[in-house]
FIDO-745219 format. One record per atom (N, C-alpha, C): z, x, y. Coordinates in steps of 0.2 Angstrom, whole numbers, plus 5000, padded with zeros to 4 digits. Layout:
! FIDO-745219
ZXY/...
! end
This chain:
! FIDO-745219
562157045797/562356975801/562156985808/562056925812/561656935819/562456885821/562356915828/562956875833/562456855838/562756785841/562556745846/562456815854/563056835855/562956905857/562156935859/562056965853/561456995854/560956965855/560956905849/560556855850/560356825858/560856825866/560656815871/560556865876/560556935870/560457015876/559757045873/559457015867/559057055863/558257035869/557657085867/557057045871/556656985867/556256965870/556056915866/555656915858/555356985857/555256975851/555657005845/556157045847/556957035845/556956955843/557156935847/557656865848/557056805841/556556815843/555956785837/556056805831/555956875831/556156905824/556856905819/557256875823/557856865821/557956805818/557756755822/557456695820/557056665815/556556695811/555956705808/555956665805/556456645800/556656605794/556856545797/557256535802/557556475804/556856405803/556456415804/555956375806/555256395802/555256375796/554756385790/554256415795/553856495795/553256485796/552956455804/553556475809/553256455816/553756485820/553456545822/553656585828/553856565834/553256515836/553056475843/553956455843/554356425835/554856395840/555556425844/555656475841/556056535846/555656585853/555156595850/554956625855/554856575863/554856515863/554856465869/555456465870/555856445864/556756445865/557056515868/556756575867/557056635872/557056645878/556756575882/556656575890/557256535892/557656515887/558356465891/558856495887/558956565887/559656605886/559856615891/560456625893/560856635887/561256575885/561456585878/561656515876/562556515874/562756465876/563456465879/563856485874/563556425866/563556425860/563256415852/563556415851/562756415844/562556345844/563156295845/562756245847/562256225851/562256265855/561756265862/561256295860/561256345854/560856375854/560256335848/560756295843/560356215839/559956195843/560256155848/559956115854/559556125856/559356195858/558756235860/558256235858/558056255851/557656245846/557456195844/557856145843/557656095842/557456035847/557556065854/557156045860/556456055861/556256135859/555656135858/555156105854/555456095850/555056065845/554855995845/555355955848/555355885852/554555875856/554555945861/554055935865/553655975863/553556005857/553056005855/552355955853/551755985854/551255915853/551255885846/551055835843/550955815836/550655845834/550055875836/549855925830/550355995828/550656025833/550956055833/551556055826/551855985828/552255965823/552055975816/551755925817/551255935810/551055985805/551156045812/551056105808/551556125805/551956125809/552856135808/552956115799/552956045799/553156005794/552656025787/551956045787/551556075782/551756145782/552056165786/552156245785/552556255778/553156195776/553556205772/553256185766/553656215759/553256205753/553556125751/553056125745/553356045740/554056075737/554456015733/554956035730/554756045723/554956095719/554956115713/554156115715/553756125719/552956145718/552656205716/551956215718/551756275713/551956335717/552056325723/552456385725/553056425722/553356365721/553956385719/553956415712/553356385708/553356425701/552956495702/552656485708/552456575709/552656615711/553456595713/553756645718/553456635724/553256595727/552856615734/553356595739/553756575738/554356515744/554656605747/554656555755/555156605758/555856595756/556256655754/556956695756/557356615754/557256615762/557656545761/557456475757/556956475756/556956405754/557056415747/556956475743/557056495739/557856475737/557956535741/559056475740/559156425740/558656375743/558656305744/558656255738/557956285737/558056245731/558356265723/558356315723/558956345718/559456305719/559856315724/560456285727/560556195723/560056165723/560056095719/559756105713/559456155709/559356175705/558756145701/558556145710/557656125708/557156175704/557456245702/557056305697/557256285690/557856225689/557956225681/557756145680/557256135685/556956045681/556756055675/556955975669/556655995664/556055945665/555555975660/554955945660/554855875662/555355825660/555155775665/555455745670/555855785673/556055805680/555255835684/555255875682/554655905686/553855865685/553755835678/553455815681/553155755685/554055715686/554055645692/553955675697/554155745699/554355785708/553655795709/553055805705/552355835705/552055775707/552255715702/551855665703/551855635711/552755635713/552955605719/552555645725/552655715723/552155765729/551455745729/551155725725/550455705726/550455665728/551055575728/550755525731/550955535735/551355565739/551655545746/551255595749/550955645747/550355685751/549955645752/549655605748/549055545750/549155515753/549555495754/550055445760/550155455764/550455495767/550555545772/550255605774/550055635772/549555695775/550055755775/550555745774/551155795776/551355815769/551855875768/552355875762/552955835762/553355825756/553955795759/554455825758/554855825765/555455865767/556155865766/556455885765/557255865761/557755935764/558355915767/558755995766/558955955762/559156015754/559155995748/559756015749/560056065752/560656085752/561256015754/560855955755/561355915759/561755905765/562255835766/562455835771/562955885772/563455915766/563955955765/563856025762/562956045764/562856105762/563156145756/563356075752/563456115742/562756085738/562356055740/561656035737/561555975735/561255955734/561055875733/560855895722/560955835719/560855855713/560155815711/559755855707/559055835708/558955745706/559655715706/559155645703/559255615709/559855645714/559655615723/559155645726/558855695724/558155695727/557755675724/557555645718/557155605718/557055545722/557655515718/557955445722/557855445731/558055495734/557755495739/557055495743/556755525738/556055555737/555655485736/555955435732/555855365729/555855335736/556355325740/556555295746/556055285751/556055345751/555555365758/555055355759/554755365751/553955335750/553855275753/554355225754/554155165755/554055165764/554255225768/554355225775/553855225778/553655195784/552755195788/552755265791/552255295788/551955365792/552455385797/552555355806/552555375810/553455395809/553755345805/554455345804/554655405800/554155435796/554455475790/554155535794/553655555798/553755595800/554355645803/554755585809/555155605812/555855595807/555755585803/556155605798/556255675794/555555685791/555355745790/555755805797/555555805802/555555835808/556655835807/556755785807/557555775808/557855825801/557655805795/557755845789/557555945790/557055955795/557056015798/557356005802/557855995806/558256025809/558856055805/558955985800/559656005799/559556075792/558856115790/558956145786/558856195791/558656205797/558956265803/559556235804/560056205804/560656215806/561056275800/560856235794/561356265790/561156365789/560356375792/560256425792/560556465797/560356445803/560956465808/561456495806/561956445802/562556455801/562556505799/562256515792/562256565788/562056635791/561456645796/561556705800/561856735804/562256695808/562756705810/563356695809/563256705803/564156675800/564756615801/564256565802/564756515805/565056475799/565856445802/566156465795/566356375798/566156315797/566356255799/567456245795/567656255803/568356245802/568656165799/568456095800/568856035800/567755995794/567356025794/567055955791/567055975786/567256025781/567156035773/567655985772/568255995774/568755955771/568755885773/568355855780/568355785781/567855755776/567155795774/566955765771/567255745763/567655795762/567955805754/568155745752/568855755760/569255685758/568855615759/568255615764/568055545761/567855525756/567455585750/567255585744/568055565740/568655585740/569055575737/569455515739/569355495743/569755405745/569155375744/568755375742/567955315739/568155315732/568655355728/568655345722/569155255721/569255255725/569755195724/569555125727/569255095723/568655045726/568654985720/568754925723/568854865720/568254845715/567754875714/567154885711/567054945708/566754945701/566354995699/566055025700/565355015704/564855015706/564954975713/564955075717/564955055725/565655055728/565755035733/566455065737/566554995742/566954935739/567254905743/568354905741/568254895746/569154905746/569254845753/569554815748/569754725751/570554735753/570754705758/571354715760/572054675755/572354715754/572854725749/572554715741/572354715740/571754735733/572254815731/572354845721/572454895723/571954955723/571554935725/571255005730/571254985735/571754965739/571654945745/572454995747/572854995741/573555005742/573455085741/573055095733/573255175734/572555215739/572155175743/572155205748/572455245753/572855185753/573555205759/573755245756/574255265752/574555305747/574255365748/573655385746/573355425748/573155465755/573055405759/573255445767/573855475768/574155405764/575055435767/575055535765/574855525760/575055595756/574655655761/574055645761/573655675767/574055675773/574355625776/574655655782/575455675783/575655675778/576355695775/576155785775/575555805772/575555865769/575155895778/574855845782/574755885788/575255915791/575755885791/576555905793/576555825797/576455765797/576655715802/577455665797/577555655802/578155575799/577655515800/577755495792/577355445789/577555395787/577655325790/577755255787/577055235785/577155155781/576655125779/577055065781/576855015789/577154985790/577054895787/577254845790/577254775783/576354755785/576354795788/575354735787/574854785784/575154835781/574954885779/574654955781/574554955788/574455015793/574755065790/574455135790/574455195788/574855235793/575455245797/575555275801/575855345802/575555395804/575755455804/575755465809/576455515813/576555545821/576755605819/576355655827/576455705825/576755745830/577455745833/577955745837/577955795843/578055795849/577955835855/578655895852/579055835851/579655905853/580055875859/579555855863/579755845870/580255765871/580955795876/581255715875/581055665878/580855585878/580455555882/579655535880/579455575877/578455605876/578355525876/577755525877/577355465878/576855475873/576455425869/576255455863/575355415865/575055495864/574055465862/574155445856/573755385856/573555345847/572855375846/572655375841/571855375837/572055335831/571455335826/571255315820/570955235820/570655225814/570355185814/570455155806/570055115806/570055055799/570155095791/570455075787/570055095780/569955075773/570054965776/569554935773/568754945774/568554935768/567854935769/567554865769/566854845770/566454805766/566354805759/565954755757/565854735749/565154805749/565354845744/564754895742/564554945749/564954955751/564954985759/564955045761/564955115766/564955185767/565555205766/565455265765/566155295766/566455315770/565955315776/566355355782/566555305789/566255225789/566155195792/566955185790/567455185800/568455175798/568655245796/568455285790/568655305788/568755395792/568455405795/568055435797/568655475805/568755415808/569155405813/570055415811/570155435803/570855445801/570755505800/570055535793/570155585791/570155665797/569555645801/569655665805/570155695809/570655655813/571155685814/571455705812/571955705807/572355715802/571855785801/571555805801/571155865799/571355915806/571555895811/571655915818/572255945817/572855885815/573555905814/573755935808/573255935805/573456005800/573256075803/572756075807/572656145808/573156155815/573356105819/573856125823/574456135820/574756095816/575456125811/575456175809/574856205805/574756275802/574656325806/574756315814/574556345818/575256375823/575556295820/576156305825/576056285830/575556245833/575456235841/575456155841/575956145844/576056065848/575856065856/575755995855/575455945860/575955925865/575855935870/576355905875/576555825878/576155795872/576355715869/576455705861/576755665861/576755625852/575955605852/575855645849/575155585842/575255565838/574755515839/574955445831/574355435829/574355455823/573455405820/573955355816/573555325817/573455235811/572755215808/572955215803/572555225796/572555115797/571955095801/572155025801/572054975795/572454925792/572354915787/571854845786/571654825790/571054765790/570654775796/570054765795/569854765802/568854715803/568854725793/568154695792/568254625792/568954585788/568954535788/568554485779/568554545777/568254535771/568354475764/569154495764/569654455759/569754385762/569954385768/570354315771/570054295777/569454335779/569054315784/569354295789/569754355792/570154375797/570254435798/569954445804/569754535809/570354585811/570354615811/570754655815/571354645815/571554635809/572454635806/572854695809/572654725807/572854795807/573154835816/572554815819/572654815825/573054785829/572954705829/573254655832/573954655831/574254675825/574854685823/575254755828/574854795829/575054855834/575154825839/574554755843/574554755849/575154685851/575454675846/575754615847/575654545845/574854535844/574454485843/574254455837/574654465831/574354455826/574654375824/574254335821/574354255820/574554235816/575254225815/575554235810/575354165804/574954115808/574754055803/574054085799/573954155799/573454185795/573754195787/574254205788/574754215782/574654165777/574354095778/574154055776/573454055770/573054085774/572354085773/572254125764/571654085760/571854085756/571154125755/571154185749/570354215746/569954175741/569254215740/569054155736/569254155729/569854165726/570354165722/570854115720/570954085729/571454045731/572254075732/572254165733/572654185733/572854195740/573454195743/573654155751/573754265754/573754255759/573754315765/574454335762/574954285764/575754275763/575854325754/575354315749/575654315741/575454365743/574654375743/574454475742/575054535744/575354495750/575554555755/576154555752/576654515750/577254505745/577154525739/576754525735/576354575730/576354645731/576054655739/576154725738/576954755740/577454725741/577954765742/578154735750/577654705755/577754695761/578254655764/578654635768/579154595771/578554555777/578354505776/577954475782/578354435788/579154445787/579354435793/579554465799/579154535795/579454615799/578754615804/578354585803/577554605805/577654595812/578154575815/577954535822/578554615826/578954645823/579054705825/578754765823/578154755822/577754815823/577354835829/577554765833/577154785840/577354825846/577154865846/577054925851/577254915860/577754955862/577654965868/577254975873/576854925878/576154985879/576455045884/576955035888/577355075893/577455125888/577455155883/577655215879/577055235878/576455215879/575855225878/575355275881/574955335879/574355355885/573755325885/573855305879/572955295877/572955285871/572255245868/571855265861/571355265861/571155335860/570455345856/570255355851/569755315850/569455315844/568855355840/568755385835/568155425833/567955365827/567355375829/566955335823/566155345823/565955325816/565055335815/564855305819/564055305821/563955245828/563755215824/563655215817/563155155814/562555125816/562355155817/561655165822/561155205824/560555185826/560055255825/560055295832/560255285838/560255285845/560255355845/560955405841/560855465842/560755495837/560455475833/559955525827/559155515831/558855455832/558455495835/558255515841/558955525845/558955595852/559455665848/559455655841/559655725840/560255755843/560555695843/561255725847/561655715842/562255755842/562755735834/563255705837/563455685845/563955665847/563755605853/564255545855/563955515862/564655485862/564655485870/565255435870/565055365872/565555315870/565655245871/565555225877/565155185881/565455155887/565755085886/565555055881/565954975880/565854945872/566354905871/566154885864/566054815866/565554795863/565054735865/565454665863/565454615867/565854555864/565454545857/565954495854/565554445849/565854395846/565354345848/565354275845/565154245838/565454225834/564954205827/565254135825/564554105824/564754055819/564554045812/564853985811/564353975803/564253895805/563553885802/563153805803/562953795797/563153725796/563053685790/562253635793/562053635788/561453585791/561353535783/561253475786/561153405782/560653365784/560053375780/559653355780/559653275773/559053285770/558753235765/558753275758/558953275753/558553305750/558153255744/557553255744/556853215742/556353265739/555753205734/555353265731/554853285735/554753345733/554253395737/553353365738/553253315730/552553325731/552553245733/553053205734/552853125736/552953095743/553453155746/553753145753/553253165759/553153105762/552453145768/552753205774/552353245775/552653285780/552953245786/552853205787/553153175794/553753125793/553853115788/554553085786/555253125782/554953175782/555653225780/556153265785/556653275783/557253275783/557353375780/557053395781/556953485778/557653505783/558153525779/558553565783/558553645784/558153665778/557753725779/557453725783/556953705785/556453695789/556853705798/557353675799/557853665802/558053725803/558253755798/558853835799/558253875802/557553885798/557153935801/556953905808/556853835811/556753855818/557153865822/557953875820/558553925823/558553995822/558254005816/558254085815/557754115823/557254055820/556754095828/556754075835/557454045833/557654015842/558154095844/558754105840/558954155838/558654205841/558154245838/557654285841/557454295848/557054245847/556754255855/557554225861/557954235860/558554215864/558654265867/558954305861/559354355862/558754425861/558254415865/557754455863/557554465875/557954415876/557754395883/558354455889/558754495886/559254515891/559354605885/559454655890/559654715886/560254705886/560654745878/561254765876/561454685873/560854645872/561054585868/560854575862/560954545859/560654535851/561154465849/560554445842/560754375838/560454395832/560954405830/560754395821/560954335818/560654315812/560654285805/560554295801/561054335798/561354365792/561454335786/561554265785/561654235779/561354185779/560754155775/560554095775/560554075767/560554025767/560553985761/560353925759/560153895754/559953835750/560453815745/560853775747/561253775740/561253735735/561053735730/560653695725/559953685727/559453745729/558953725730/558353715724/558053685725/557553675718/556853685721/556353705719/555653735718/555253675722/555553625719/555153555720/555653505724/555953505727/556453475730/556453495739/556353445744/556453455750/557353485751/557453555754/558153555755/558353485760/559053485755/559453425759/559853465763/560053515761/560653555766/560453625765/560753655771/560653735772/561153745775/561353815775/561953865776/561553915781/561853955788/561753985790/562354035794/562454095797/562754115802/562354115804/562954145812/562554175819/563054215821/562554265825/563054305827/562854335832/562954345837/562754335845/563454375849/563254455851/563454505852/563154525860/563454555865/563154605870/563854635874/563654675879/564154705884/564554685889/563954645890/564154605896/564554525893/565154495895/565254425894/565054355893/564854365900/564454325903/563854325901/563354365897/562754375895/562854355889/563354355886/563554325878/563654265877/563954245883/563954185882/563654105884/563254135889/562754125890/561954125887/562054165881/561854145877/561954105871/562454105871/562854055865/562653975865/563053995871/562753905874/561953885874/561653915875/560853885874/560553905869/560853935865/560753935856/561253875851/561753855855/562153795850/561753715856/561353745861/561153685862/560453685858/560253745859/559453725854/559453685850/560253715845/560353685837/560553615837/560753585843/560753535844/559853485846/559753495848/559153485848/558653465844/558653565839/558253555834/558353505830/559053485831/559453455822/559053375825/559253375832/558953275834/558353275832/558053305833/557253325832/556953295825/557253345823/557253335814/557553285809/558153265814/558453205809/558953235807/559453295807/559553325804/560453325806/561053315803/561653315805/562053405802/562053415809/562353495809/563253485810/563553545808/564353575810/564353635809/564653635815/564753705816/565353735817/565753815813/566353815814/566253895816/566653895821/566653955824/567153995821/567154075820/567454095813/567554185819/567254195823/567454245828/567454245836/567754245839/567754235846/567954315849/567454375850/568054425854/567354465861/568054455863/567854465873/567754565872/567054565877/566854655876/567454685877/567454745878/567954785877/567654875882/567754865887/567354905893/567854985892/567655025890/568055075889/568255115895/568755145897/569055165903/568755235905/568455235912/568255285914/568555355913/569155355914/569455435914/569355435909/569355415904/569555435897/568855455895/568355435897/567755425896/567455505898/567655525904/567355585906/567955635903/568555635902/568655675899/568455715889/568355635890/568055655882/567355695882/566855645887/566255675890/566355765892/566755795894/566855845897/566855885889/567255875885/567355895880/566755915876/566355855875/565955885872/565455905874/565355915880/564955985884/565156045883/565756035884/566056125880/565856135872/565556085868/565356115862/564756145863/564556135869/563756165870/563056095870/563556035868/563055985869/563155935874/562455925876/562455865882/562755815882/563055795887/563755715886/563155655888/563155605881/562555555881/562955505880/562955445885/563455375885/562955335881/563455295877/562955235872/563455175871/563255105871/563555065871/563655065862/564355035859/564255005854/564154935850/563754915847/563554865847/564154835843/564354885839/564954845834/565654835836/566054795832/566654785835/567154845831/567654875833/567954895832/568754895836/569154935831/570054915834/570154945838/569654985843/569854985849/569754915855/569454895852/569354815854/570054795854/570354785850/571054765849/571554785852/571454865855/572054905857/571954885864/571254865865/571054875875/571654845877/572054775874/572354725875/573054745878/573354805874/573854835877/573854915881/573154955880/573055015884/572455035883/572455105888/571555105890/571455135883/570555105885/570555135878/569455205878/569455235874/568855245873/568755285866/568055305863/567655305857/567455375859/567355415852/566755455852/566455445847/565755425846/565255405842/565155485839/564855495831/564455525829/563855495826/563555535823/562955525822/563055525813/562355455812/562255425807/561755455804/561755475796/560855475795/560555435791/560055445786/559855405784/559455325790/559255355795/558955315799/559555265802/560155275801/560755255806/560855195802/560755195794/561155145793/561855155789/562355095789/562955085791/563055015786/563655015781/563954965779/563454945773/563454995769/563055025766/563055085760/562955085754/563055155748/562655215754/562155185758/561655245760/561755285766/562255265769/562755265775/563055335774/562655385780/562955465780/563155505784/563455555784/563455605791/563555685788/563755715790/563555775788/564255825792/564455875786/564855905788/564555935793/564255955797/564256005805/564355955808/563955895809/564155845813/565255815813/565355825810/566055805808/566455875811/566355925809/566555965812/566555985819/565955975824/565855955832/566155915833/566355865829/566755805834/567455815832/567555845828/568355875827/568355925833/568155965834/568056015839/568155995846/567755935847/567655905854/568455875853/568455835849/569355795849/569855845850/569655905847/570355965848/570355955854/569855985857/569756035864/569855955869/569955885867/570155845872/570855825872/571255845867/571855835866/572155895870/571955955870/572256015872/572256015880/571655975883/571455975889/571755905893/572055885888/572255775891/572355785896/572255745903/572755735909/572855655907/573555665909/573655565908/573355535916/573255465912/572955445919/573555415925/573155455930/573655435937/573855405939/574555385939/575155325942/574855295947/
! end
């Protein structure tokens, strides 16, 4: 076994030769990376290596990524693979395909070489380094095929890294203290999902309940004191000792969407609790209370209402929501009295902010920002406002082949020149955006002019005043288009929430932090809403994003992270909790 140690005292063709394997078949990438020793940590020592290769030329790359064999290829049947990849694909049990396993893997390496010019690349070992089983790399293999060149490369290129990280690991013996088990338990709370097929968990639904149940048990077994208070919050504190203590919050949502990730909310509970179990088992306390909250609504999914969970902490929860009825016609008021809760207790769960130091939030960035700068960490500078409506449009509806184009009433026709007013709008200012997520024809028929169409909107940025000024000239467009066309709209506004600027010190302490893992501090806005939106209302608040893969998608089955990246940010979150200064009176 090699140490980091020698690895930044050896000479260069030492420090290459040690290396060999990390990087199929290309010396060039260590021996460049031996000019920026010594390296602080193995982290740093990742970043290195995969710096080089950044700036390396396309060809270069190129070479890189051909250097590696096909999966289950004729390499593999002749023994030819190196060492490691050899472990590799053993490891997912790419040596025992049966014949018509192998011959789909054969088939797919042949088309996607004709397509690509490359091989296709996969750490097969997975995000949690126990192996991917051969029908997800097909299925994967299936995926990608459909990717444009330029994209799959830098995928290919991303997939080699993370099979040198896990290499690394293994030369050096690195032993991942907090991701084997954050990834576990998120595999083990997805079992509880209001669907068969897929992972939603609707608020008060029972997988919604024995989710909570399940954390509770998790953070009981940390060593915390656990309630589960009336709006359904998860709440576990994990005691100073000290008399007085003022208490850091963390955690995050563990509703999901319909068919949704596992790590997106969830990520931001398991997490820490993964922190205070190694503190209790350590014996070593905090010189504040900590509190995670497992928050129990926050998508809006059931009752098309945000941030329950939150707003209940921060004082502000509406209580005429208790009302609001799912598309069941079952009321906020029944579910929550079904589960056991007292809804007239909910207005005493709101928190002191004067007892307060702070909340931070860990969460996936749901986003490609820092996968493709290869960073597994970033901190928050803001959480972007957001405005959303839903538009009804009433048009005519008449027959397709007798109606002259210049006399109709198309309310489709209508929604698409809002889709593209949309666009080019929110296409005019950075850190803005408008989407149109839902369109619809309701009773549309093949041969029939729509009479009515269904839309959202949804019109998010940093800045307020940029949001909202784009609202305005998007709901005047819609007024417009709709005179134009003949066309009678209504609009009901169903989200109103003001950005959410996250507080400087907290920002560079968390930033500080993850420098000490050996990685550069990279600020990134987030484009999504989150409960720390909700918390800004009573104290300061800030994020640390990790990294997405799968091209950074989110609210989604496809939606991923990887235990080293899980365990970095476990790492950075210790090493800022052990370091806190409160902010100065």
């Amino acid at each position: 076994m090699t140490t980091l140690s020698e690895l930044n005292s050896c000479d260069v063709p030492t420090f290459a030769e040690r290396l060999h394997g990390i990087y199929e078949h290309s010396p060039w990438i260590p021996q460049r990376a031996a000019a920026l020793r010594p390296f602080a940590s193995v982290t740093a020592l990742k970043q290195a290596l995969q710096a080089e290769v950044s700036r390396a030329t396309n060809e270069e790359q190129l070479g890189l990524i051909r250097a590696h064999p096909e999966l289950a290829g004729k390499a593999a049947i002749a023994g030819e693979l190196t060492a490691e990849s050899t472990s590799e694909q053993a490891k997912s049990g790419l040596n025992l395909c049966s014949a018509e396993e192998f011959a789909t893997l054969h088939k797919l390496n042949a088309d996607y070489n004709a397509k690509f010019g490359f091989p296709f690349i996969l750490a097969v070992k997975g995000p949690t380094g126990n192996g991917l089983t051969r029908q997800q790399i097909i299925a994967t293999f299936t995926r990608r095929f459909r990717n444009q060149v330029s994209d799959e490369q830098q995928e290919c290129l991303r997939q080699i890294h993370r099979i040198a990280e896990m290499r690394i690991n293994d030369l050096l013996g690195v032993k991942l203290e907090f991701g084997p088990a954050i990834m576990q338990w998120s595999e083990e709370l997805a079992q509880w999902s209001d669907d068969t097929d897929g992972l939603t968990c609707a608020y008060m639904t029972e997988a919604h309940r024995k989710s909570a149940a399940q954390l509770a048990d998790w953070m009981r077994a940390a060593g915390m004191e656990v309630q589960i208070d009336e709006v359904g919050n998860v709440v576990g504190r994990y005691l100073s000792g000290a008399a007085g203590a003022r208490t850091l919050m963390t955690g995050s949502h563990y509703d999901t969407v319909r068919n949704g990730g596992k790590y997106d909310g969830r990520l931001g509970i398991l997490l820490p609790i993964a922190i205070v179990k190694h503190l209790n088992e350590t014996g070593e306390k905090l010189p504040f209370d900590f509190e995670i909250v497992g928050f129990a609504e926050e998508e809006g999914v059931r009752f098309r209402s945000t941030f329950l969970g939150s707003n209940a902490i921060t004082g502000r929860f509406d209580m005429s929501l208790l009302e609001q009825l799912d598309a069941d016609g079952v009321s906020m008021r029944t579910a929550l009295a079904g589960a056991g809760h007292n809804v007239s207790a909910i207005p005493a769960i709101a928190r002191d902010p004067a007892k307060l130091l702070a909340f931070v939030e860990v969460h996936i960035e749901q986003g490609p920002v820092l996968l493709q700068r290869g960073l597994p960490l970033g901190v928050v500078t803001a959480i972007a406002g957001s405005s959303r409506y839903l538009v009804e449009l009433r048009g005519l509806a008449s027959h397709a082949g007798t109606t002259p184009m210049t006399m109709r009433k198309d309310a489709a026709a209508a929604a698409a020149e809002i889709v593209l007013l949309v666009e080019q709008r929110c296409g005019t200012a950075d850190a803005l955006v408008g989407t149109v997520g839902q369109l619809q024809v309701p009773n549309g028929s093949v041969n029939v002019i729509p009479g009515a169409c269904k839309l959202s909107l949804d019109i998010r940025a940093a800045d307020d005043a940029v949001r909202q000024s784009a609202v305005q000239d998007v709901l005047d467009g819609i007024a417009a288009i709709c005179e134009r066309r003949h066309i009678e709209f209504k609009l009901e506004k169903v989200v109103e929430a003001s950005a959410a600027p996250c507080a400087p010190w907290l920002m560079d302490q968390l930033g500080a932090a993850v420098e000490r893992t050996g990685l550069p501090r990279f600020d990134l806005l987030s484009g999504a809403g989150h409960d720390a939106m909700a918390m800004a209302a009573i104290t300061d608040v800030a994020m640390l994003f990790t990294r997405c893969g799968n091209g950074g998608i989110s609210h989604n089955p496809l939606e991923t992270m990887t235990a080293d990246d899980a365990d970095i940010a476990a790492q950075a979150l210790l090493d800022f909790l052990r370091r806190f200064q409160p902010k100065a009176q």
